[in-house]
C-alpha positions as CSV (number, residue, x, y, z in Angstrom):
1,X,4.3,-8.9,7.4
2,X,1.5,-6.7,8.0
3,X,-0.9,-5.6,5.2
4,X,-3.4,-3.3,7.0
5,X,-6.2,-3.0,4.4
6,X,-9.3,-1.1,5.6
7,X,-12.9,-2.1,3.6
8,X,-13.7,1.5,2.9
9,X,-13.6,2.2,-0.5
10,X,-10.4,3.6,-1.0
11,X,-10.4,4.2,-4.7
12,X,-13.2,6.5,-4.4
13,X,-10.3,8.5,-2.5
14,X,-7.5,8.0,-4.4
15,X,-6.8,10.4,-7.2
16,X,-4.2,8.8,-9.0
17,X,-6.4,7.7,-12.1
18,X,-5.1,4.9,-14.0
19,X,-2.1,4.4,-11.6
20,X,-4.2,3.3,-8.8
21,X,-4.2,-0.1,-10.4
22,X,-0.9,-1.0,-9.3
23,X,-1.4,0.3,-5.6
24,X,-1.6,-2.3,-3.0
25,X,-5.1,-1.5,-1.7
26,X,-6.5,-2.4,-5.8
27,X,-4.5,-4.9,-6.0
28,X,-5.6,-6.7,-2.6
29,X,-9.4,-6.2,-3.4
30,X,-8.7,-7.7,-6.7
31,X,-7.1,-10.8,-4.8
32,X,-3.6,-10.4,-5.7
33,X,-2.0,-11.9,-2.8
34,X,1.3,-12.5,-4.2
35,X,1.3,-9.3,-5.5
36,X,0.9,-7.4,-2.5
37,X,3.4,-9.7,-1.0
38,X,6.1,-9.1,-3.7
39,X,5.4,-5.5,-3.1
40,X,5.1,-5.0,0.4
41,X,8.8,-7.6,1.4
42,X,10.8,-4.2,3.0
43,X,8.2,-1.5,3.5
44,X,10.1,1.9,3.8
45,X,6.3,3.8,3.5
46,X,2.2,3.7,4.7
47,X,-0.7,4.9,2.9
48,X,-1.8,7.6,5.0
49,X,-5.6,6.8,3.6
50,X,-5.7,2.7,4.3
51,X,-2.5,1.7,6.1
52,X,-0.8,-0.2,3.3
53,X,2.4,-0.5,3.7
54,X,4.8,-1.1,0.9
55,X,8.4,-0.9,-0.3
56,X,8.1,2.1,-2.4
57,X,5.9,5.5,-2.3
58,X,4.5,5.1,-5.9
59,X,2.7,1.4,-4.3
60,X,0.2,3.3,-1.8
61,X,-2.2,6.5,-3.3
62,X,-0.9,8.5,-0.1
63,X,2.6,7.1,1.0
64,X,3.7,8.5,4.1
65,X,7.7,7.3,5.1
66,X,7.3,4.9,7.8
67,X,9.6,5.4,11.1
68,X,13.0,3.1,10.6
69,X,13.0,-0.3,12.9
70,X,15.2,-0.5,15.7
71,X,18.2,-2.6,14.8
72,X,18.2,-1.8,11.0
């Protein structure tokens, strides 16, 4: 499982208001490991700002759909 988190300050980029709390870059700065884990078991998108990848769009401020893996 690969949570690429980049140490730029991504909520000064997200525009999401309030809703950015539950996005996987806030929640891993905030040290919400099983969170993120919980969040991120069958990623089907990327944040196209910090590389987050997650099950479902509304996890990531910019999700981008993520190419399918060979043999699923």
């Amino acid at each position: 499982m690969n949570h690429h988190i980049n140490d730029d300050n991504s909520d000064s980029k997200c525009t999401c208001g309030e809703t950015h709390k539950g996005h996987i870059c806030w929640l891993s700065r905030m040290g919400m490991i099983m969170e993120v884990q919980h969040l991120s078991e069958n990623p089907t998108v990327s944040c196209s700002n910090c590389g987050a990848k997650a099950n479902l769009a509304h996890n990531v401020c910019y999700p981008a759909p993520l190419a399918p893996r060979e043999g699923h």
